[in-house]
C-alpha positions as a Markdown table, in Angstrom:
| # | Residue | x | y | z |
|---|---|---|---|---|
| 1 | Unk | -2.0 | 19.0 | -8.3 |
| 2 | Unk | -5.4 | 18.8 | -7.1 |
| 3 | Unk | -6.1 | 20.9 | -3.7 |
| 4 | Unk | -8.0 | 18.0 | -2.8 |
| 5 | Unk | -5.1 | 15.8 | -2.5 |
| 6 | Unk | -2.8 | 18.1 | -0.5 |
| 7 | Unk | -5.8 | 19.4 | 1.7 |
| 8 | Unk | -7.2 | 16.0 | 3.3 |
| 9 | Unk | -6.8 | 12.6 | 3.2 |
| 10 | Unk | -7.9 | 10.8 | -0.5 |
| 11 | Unk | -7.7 | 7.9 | -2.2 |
| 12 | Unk | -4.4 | 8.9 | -4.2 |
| 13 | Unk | -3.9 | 5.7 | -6.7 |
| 14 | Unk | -6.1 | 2.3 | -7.5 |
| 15 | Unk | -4.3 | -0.5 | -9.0 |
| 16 | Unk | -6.7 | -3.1 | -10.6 |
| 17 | Unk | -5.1 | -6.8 | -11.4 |
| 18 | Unk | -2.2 | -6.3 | -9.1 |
| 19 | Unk | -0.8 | -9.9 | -8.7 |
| 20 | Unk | 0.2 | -11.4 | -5.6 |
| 21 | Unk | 2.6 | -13.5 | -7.7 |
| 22 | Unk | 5.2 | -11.2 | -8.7 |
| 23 | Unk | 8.4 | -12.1 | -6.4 |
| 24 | Unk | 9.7 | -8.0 | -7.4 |
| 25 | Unk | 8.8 | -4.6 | -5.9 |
| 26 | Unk | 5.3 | -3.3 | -8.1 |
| 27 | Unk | 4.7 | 0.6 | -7.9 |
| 28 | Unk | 1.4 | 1.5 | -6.7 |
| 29 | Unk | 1.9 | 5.0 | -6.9 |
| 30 | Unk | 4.8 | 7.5 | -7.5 |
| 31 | Unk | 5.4 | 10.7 | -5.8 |
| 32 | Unk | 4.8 | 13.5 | -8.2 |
| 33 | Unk | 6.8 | 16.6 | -8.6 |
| 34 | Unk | 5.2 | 19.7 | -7.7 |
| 35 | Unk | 4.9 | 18.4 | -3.9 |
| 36 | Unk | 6.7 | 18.4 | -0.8 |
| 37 | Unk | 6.2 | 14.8 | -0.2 |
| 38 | Unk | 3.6 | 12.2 | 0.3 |
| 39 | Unk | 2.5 | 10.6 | 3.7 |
| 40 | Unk | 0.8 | 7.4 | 2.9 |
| 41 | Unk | -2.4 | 6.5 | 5.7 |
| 42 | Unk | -3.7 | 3.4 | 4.6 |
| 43 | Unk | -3.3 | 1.1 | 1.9 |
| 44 | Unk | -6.8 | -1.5 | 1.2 |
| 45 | Unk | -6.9 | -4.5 | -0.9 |
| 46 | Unk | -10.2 | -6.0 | -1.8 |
| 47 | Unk | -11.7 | -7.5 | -5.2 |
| 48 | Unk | -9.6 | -10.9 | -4.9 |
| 49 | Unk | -9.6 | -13.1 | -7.7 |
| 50 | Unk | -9.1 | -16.3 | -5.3 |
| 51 | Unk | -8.4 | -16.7 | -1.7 |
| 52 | Unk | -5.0 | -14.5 | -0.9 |
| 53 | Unk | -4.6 | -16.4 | 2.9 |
| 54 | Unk | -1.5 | -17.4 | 1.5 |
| 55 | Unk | 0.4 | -14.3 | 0.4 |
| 56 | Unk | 2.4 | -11.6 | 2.2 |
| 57 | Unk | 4.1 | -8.5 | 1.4 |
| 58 | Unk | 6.0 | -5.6 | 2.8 |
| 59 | Unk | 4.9 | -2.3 | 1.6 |
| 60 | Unk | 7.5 | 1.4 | 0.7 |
| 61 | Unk | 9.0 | 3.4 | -0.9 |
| 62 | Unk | 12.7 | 1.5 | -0.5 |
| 63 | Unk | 14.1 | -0.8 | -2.9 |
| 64 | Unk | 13.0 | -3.6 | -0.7 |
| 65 | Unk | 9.4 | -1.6 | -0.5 |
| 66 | Unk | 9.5 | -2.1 | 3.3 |
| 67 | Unk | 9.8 | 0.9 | 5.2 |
| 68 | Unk | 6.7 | 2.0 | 5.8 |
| 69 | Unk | 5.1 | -1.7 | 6.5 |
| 70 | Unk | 7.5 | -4.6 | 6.7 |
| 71 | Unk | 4.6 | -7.2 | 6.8 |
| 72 | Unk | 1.3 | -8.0 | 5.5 |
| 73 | Unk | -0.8 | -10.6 | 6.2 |
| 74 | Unk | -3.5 | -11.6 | 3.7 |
| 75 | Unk | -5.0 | -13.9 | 6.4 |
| 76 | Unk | -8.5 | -12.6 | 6.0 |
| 77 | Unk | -8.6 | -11.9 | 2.1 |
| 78 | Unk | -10.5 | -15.1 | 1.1 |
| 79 | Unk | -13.2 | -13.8 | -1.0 |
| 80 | Unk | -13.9 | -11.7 | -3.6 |
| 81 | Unk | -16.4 | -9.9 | -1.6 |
| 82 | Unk | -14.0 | -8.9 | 1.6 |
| 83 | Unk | -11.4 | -6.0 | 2.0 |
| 84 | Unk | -8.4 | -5.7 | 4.1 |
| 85 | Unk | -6.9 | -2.0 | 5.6 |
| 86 | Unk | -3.5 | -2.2 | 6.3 |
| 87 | Unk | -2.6 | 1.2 | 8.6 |
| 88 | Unk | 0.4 | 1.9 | 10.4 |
| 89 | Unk | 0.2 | 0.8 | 13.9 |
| 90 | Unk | -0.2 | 2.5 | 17.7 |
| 91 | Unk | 1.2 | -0.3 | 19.8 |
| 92 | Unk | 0.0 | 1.0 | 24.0 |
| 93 | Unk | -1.0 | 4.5 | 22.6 |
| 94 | Unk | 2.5 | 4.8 | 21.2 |
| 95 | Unk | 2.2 | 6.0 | 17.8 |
| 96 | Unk | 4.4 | 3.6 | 15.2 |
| 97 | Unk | 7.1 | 6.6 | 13.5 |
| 98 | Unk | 6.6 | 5.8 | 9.2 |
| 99 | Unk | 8.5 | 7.4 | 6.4 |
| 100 | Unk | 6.8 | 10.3 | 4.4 |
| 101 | Unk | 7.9 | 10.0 | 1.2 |
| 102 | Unk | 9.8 | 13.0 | -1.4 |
| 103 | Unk | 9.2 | 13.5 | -5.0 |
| 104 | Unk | 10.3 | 10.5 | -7.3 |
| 105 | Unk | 9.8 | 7.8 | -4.8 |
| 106 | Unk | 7.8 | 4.9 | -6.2 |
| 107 | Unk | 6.0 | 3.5 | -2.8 |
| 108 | Unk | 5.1 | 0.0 | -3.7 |
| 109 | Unk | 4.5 | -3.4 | -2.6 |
| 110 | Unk | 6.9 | -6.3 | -2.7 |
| 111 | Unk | 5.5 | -10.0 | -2.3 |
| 112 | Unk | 7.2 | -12.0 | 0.1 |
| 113 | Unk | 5.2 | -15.2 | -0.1 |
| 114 | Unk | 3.9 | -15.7 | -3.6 |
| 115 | Unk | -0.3 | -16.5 | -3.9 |
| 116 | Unk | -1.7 | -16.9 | -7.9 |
| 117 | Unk | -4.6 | -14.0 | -7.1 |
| 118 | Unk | -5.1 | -11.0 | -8.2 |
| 119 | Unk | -6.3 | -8.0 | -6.0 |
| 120 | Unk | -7.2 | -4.5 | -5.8 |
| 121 | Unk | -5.3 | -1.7 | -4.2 |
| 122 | Unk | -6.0 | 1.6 | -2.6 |
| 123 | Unk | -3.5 | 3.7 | -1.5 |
| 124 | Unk | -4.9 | 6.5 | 0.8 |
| 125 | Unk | -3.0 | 9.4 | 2.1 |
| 126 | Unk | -2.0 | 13.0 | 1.4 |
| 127 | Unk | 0.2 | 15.1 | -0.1 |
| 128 | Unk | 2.3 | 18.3 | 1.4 |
């Protein structure tokens, strides 16, 4: 495990050519052994291959991936040239409580409503 990784917060996975259009959960990235856990910060989608206003998604490490966001707009993914950051959210300076996730877990995205794109995925986060 790299000290990196467990040490600050790093891109941990990419997926390339993840489709919007898979109605199942898709791993993005699988907690390795060797680790405590994983804590998941961010998670950015960019390099679109068409307009994803369409789609959403839940994101976790669950079977229904939806535990540590249960909903993702892609509003504002409409070109190929724009990113979104999906974070957990501080609602009136109240921090939102997420799962961290233990050794084994595939944290991944499940499509809710289906868009034919591709996109790009960083997961960001650390592990402890």
């Amino acid at each position: 495990m790299a000290r990196l990784a467990k040490e600050t917060i790093t891109r941990l996975a990419t997926v390339a050519g993840l489709s919007l259009n898979v109605a199942t959960k898709q791993t993005l990235i699988t907690v390795p052994t060797g680790v405590n856990g994983m804590v998941v910060t961010k998670v950015v989608f960019r390099n679109a291959s068409a307009s994803a206003a369409a789609a959403t998604a839940a994101l976790g490490g669950n079977a229904s991936a939806n535990d540590w966001k249960t909903l993702v707009n892609f509003t504002n993914l409409t070109t190929t040239t724009r990113a979104i950051t999906v974070t957990p959210e501080t609602i009136n300076a109240t921090p939102v409580a997420h799962e961290t996730f233990v050794p084994g877990t595939a944290f991944g995205i499940d499509v809710g409503t289906l868009a034919a794109v591709t996109v790009t995925c960083d997961v960001f986060g650390y592990y402890f």
